[in-house]
C-alpha positions as CSV (number, residue, x, y, z in Angstrom):
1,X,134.0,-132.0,-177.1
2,X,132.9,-135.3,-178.7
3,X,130.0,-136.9,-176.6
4,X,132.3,-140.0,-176.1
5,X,134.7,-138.3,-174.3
6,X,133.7,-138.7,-170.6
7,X,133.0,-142.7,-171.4
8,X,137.0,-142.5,-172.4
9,X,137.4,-140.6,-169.5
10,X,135.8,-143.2,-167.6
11,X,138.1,-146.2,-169.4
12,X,141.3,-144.1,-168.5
13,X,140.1,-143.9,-164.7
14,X,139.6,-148.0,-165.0
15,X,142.9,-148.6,-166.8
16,X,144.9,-146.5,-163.7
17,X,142.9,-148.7,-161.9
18,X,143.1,-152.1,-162.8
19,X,146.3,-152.3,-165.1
20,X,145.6,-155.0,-166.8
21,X,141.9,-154.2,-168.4
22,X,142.3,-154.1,-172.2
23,X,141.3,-150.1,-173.3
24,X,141.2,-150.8,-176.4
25,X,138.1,-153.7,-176.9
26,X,136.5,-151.6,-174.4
27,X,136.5,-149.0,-176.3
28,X,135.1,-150.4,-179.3
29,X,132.4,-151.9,-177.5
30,X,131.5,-148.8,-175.9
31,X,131.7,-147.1,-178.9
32,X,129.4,-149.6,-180.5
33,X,126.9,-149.4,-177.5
34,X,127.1,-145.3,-177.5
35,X,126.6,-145.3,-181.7
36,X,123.3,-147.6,-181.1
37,X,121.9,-145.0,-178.8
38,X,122.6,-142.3,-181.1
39,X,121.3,-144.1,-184.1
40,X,118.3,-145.4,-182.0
41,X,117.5,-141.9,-180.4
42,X,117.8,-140.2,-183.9
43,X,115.4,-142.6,-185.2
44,X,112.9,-142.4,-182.7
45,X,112.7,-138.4,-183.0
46,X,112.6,-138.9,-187.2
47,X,109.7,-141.5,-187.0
48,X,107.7,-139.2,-184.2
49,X,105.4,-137.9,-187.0
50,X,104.3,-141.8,-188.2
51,X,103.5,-142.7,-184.6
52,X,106.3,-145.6,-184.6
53,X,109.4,-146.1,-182.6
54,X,112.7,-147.4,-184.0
55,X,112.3,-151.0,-182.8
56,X,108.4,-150.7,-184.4
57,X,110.3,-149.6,-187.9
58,X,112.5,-152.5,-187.5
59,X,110.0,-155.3,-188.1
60,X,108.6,-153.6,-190.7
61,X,111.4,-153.2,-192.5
62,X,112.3,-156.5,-192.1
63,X,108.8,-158.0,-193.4
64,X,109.2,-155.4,-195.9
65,X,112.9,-156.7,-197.0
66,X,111.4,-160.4,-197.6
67,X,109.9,-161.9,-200.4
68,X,106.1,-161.6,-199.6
69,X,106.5,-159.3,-196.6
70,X,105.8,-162.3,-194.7
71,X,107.7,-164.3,-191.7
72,X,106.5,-166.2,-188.6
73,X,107.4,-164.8,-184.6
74,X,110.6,-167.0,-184.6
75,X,111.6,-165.6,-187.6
76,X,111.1,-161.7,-187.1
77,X,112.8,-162.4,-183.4
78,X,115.9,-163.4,-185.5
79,X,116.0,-161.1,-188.3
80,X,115.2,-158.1,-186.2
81,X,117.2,-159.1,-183.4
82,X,114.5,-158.9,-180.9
83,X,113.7,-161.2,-178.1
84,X,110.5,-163.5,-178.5
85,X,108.8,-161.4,-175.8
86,X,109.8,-157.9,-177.6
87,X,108.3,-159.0,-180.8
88,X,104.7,-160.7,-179.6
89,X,104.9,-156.8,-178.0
90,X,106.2,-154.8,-181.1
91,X,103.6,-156.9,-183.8
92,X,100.6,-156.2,-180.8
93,X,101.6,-152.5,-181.0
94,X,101.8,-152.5,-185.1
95,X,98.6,-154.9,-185.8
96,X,96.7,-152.3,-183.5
97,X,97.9,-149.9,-185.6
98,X,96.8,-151.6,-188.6
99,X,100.7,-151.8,-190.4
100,X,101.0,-155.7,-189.8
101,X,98.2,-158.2,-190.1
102,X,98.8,-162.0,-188.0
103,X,97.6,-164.7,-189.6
104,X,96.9,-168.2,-188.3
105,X,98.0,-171.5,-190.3
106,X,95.1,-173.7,-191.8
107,X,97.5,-176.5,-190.8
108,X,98.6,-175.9,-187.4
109,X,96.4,-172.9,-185.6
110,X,99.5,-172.4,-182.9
111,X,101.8,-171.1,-186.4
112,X,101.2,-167.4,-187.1
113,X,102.6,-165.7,-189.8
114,X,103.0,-161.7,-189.3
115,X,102.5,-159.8,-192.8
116,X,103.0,-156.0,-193.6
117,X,99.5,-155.0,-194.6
118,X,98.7,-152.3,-197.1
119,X,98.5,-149.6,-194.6
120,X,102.2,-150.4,-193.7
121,X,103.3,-150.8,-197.0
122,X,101.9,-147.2,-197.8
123,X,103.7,-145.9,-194.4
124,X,106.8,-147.6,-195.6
125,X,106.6,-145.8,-199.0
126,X,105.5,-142.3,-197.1
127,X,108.6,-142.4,-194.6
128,X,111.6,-144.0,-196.9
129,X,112.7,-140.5,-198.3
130,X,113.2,-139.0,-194.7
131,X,114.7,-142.3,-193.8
132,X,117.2,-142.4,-196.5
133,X,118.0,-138.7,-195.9
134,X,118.7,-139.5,-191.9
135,X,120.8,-142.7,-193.4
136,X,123.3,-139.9,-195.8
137,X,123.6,-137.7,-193.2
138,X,124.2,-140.5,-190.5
139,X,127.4,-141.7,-192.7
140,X,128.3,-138.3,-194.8
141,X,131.9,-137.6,-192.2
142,X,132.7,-141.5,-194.4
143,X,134.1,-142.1,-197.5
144,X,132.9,-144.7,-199.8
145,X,136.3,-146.5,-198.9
146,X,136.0,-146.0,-195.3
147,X,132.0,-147.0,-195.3
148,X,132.9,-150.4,-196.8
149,X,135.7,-151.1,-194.6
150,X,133.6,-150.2,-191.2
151,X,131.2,-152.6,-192.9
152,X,134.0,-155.3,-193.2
153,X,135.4,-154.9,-189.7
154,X,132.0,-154.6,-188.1
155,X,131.1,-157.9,-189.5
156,X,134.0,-159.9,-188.8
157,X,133.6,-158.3,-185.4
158,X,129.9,-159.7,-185.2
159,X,131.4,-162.7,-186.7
160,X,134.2,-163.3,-183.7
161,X,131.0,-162.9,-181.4
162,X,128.6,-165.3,-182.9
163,X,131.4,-167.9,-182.3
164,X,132.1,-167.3,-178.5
């Protein structure tokens, strides 16, 4: 029995209920909610061993995926899509840890730039093969066909979002 099931369980109760609730967009958003925990919880037990948690991997991947490994808060808030407050956390955590290393501007001291440092660059290197392996296995059940049309309808999904 698929791990979904009881949620569509659930949505069946609900549309007996109340007629007129649309299954379908629930679904998918369920789906998209229960596929984040699975992705996130798989994560979290793969990067155990390098003392970081999924969201932790997150900013450095995306200092890692920018030209200089460098961006300020506002920037890593967006690219990771993390709250202000989550990332002043997650960079604490990391720069304690010695993977990132904050910066202050000579022009403006209240401007910080958050930078992978050499430690997390060697991390990075140390954990990408067991990362790419989770990442095959993750999408194996797709076809290459299938993979880049999730990709398409995921995004104009995110797109239809971002205008509401």
């Amino acid at each position: 029995m698929s791990s979904f099931a009881p949620t569509e369980q659930r949505l069946a109760v609900t549309c007996r209920l109340q007629p007129a609730f649309p299954r379908e967009p629930a679904v998918l958003v369920r789906l998209v909610k229960h596929l984040y925990k699975r992705v996130h919880d798989d994560a979290n037990a793969l990067l155990k061993p390098w003392g970081i948690s999924h969201p932790e991997y997150n900013i450095l991947m995306m200092l890692y995926g920018t030209e200089g490994y460098t961006l300020n808060p506002s920037q890593l808030a967006e690219a990771a899509g993390e709250k202000s407050a989550n990332i002043t956390r997650l960079a604490d955590r990391l720069c304690d840890k010695g993977l990132i290393e904050r910066t202050a501007s000579d022009e403006d001291r209240r401007k910080v730039s958050l930078s992978l440092s050499r430690r997390g660059l060697a991390m990075i290197d140390d954990f990408m093969p067991a990362i790419c392996a989770l990442l095959e296995r993750q999408t194996a059940g797709l076809k290459p066909t299938e993979t880049a049309q999730l990709e398409r309808l995921l995004k104009k999904f995110l797109d239809q979002l971002e205008r509401d």
